[in-house]
N, C-alpha and C positions, 0 to 999 in steps of 0.2 A: 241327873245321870245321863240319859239324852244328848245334852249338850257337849259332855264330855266325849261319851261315844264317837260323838259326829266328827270329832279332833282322828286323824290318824294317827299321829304323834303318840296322843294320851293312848288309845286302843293297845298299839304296838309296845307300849311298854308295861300294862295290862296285862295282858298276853303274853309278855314273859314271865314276869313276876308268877303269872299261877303257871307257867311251865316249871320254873323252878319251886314252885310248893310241891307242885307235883313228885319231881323227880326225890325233895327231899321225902316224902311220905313214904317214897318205894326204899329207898335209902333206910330209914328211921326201920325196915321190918316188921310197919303195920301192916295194915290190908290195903291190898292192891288198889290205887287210885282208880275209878272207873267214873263213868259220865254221870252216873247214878248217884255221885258222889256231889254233884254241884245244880245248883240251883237251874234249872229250867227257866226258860225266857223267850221271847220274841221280839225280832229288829227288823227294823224297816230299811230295804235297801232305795231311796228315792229315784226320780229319774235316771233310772236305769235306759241310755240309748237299746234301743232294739233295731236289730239287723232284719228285714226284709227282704226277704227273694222273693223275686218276680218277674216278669217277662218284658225285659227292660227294653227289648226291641221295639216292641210296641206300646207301653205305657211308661207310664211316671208315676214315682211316689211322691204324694203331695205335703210336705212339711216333714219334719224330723219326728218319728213316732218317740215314745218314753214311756214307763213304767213304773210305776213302785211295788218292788220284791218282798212278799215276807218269808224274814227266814225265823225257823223254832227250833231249839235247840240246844242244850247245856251252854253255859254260859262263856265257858273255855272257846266252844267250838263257834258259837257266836262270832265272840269279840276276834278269833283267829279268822273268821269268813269276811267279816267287815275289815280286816287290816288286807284283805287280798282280794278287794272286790271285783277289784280290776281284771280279775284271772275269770270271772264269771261273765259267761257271755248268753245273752239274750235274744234267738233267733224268732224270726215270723213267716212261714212258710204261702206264701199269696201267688206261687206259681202257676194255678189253676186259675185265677180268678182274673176280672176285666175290669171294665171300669166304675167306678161306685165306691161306695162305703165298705166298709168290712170288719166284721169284728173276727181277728184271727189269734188261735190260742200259739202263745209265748214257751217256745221248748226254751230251753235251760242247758248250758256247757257249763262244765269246769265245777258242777256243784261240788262241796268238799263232802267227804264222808259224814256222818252224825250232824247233817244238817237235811231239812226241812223247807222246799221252797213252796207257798201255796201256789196252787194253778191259778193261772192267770190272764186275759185277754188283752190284746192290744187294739184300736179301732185305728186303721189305716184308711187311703182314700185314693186310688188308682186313678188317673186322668188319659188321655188315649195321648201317642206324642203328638207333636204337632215341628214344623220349622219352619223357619223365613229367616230371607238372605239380606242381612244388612248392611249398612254403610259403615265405613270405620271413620270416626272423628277425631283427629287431633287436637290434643289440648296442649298449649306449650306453658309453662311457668316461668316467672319471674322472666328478665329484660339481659339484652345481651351487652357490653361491656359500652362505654358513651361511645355515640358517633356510628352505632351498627345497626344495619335491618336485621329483623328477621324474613326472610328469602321466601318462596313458595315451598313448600316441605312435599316431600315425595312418599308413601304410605303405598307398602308394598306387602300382601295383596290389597288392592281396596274396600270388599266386603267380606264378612263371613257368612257363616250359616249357623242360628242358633235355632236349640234344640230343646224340647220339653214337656210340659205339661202344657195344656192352652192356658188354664189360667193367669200360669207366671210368666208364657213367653209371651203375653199380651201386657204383662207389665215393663216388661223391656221397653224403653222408649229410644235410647242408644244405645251406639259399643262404642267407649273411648280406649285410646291411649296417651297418655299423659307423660310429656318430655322436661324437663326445668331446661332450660337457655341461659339461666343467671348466670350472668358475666361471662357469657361464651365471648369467643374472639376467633374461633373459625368454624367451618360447616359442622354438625353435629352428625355419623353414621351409624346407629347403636339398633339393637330392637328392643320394644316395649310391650307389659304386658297387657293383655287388653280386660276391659272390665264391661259389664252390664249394666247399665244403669237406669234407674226409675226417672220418671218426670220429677221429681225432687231431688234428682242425683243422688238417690242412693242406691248402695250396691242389690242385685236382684240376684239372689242365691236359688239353688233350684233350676239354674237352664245349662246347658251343655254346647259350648264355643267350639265349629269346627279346627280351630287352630286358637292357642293361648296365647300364640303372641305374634306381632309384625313386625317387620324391617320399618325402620323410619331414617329417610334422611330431609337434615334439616340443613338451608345454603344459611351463613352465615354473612350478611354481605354491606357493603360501605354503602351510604346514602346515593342514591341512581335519577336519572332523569333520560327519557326518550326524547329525543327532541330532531328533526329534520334536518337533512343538507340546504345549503343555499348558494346554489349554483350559479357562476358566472361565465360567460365565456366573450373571446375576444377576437379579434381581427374579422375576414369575411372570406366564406366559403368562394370556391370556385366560381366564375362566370357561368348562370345556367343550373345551377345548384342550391338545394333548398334542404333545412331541417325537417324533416316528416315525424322524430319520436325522438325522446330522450329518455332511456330505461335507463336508473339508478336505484342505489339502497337509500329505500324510505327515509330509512331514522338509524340516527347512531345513537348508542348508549355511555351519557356522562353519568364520573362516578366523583364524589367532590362532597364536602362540606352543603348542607340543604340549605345554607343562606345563599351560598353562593350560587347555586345551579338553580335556585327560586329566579334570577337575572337572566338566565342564559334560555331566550326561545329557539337558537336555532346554530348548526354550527358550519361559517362559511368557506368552501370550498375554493381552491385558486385558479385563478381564471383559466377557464381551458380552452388553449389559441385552436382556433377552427381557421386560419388562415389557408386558402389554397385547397382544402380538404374539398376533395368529390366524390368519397364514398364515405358509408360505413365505417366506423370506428370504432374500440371501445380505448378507454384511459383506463390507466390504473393509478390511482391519486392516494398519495398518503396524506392523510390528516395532519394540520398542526396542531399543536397542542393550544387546547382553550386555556383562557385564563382563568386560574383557580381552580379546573377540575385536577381533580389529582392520578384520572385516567380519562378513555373513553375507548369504547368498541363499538364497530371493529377500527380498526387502526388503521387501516388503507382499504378504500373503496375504488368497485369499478360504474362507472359511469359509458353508457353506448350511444353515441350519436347516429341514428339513423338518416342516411342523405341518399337524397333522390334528385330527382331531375324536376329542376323549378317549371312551373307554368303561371300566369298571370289572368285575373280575373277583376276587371272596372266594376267600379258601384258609380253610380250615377246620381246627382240631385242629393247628395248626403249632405242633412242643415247642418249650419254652423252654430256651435254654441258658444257664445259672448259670454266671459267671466270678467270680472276685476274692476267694473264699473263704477265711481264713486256716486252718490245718493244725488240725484239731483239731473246727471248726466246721462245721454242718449247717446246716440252713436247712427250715421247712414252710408251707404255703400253706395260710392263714387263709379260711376263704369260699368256696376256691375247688373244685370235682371234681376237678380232673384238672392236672396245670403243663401244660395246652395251651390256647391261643388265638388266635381266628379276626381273620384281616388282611381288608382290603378293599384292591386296589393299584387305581391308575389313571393308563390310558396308554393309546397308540396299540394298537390292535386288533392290529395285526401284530406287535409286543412282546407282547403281553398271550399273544397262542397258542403263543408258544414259552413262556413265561412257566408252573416247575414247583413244587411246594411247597417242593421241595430250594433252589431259587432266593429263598428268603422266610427270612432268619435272624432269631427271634427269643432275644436274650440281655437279662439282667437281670444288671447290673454289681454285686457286694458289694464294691469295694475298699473297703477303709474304713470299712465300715459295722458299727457296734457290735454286740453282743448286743442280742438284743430285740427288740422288735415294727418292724415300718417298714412305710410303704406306697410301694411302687416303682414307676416310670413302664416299663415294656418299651421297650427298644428295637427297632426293626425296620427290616432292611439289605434294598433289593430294587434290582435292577439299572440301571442311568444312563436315565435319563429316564425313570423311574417313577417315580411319590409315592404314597406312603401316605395314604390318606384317613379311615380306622378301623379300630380296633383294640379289640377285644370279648375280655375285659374292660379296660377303658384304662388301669386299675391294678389293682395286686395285694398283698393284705393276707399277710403273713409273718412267721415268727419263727425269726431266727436265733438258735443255740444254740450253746454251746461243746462 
């Protein structure tokens, strides 16, 4: 019987049926149906949620308290309190009390008439609140359409404040919100709801979110590469004039197929004629288009040549370094004291002071070069917008030997 009970369905139609015996008995001119009339009983109403007040400023209730109601009571009135159980409510009055255990007595709403509820306790457990401000984590799902990134995503606010019992706000390990991307094909701007979650990622009920939910934007974007300018320039400044700084944009941004911008280190700029020029400049240079990127930003750079007035500084006795020499073969210097020879550079003043011997490579190239006498040009390497102006001795008389 129990089990039947426990069906709402079966109850409710119970409980007609002996409404209608009833109303027949008064009908029929017997004696007036009365409660007296039917069997006396008791049912159990199970977990019954119970409602708690309490002083929710400063504490928490810890888990969801529950109950089992007994109700006694003719068996009409019974099986009619169990088909409307829902309408009986289960308060717990804890607004005096602090932190700790409690066993507090269960008042009773909505009892129906010719019913019986025993008294009853509920054991609750009050914790003091507690809060801490945390990080908001994005979680994105599934992949966005072939050929697309997903971008840096933007999470607006960044933390919140969660609130609660210490016990469960110390189970809180994050807050997420969780976006799908699958088969996006442009930026995503939506807000999401945020969630609590335990070291196992599961949800942690019990704590109280300054806010439920954040703004989230997500860039939807084509495969990208940073990559550097490569700067050239041509002809030759004014008589007396020297490059002292060239301030440019870093790096532009290619957007292209990822095989193909995996090739591309750097992208080159067109030569910029410094011909004549005796001041200060800037250019404003449009980019051309790389091959195979299918953009790049920004799309016109400015480039600033800073020119000053040259002055000239000798390094003296700088060795020569002999490269290209075949296995076997030596090389001696015809005329000359010593394989060292004195440079003259010229440039901006403030170059020129950092400017060290070490900084000044002179080499004389033999690839190739036969047995026998030769007279050979030195070459000499000194740091970007410097020039060589002389070079004592300007050649050099030798005899390579086997």
């Amino acid at each position: 019987m129990d089990r039947f009970l426990e069906n709402n369905t079966f109850v409710k139609i119970v409980a007609s049926l002996l409404a209608i015996l009833l109303w027949l008995a008064v009908r029929s001119g017997g004696e007036p149906a009365t409660q007296s009339n039917f069997a006396q009983m008791t049912r159990e109403l199970t977990d019954k949620p119970v409602k708690v007040l309490y002083d929710e400023r400063n504490f928490s209730l810890v888990g969801e308290p529950k109950v089992t109601l007994q109700l006694h009571g003719s068996m009409l009135d019974v099986v009619n309190t169990v088909a409307i159980a829902d309408s009986i409510k289960a308060l717990a009055d804890a607004t005096t009390l602090g932190v700790g255990q409690h066993e507090v007595p269960v008042l009773i709403q909505g009892k129906p008439p010719g019913i019986e509820i025993e008294p009853v306790n509920v054991t609750i457990r009050l914790e003091a609140n507690v809060s801490k401000e945390m990080n908001i984590e994005l979680v994105t799902e599934g992949q966005p359409k072939e050929g697309l990134n997903v971008g840096e995503a933007l999470v607006t606010p960044k933390t919140v404040i969660v609130s609660g019992a210490k016990s469960v706000v110390e189970l809180v390990d994050k807050i997420v919100a969780t976006i799908s991307v699958d088969e996006a094909e442009e930026g995503i701007k939506t807000s999401s709801p945020l969630q609590a979650l335990d070291q196992n990622g599961k949800p942690v009920k019990g704590v109280v979110l300054s806010r439920d939910r954040v703004e989230v934007n997500i860039p939807i974007t084509k495969p990208s590469k940073s990559v550097p300018l490569q700067l050239s320039f041509k002809g030759e400044l004014a008589a007396g004039f020297a490059v002292e700084a060239v301030k440019q944009t870093n790096a532009v941004t290619l957007y292209g197929p990822a095989n193909v911008l995996e090739k591309i280190d750097n992208v080159p700029v067109p030569p910029i004629d410094l011909t004549g020029v005796n001041q200060t400049a800037t250019y404003k240079i449009k980019l051309p288009a790389v091959e195979g990127a299918t953009a790049l930003q920004p799309e016109e750079v400015e480039v600033t040549v800073t020119v000053v007035a040259a002055t000239k500084k000798t390094f003296a006795d700088i060795p020569i370094k002999v490269k290209g020499l075949k296995e076997g073969q030596s090389y001696q210097l015809i005329g000359a004291p010593t394989d060292q020879i004195s440079v003259v550079v010229e440039g901006a003043k403030a170059l020129l002071d950092k400017l060290t011997a070490q900084d000044v490579v002179v080499t004389l190239d033999l690839t190739n070069q036969p047995a026998g006498r030769a007279e050979m040009h030195p070459q000499v390497a000194v740091p970007n917008y410097l020039k060589v102006i002389g070079i004592t001795p300007p050649t050099l008389q030798l005899e390579i030997k086997k």
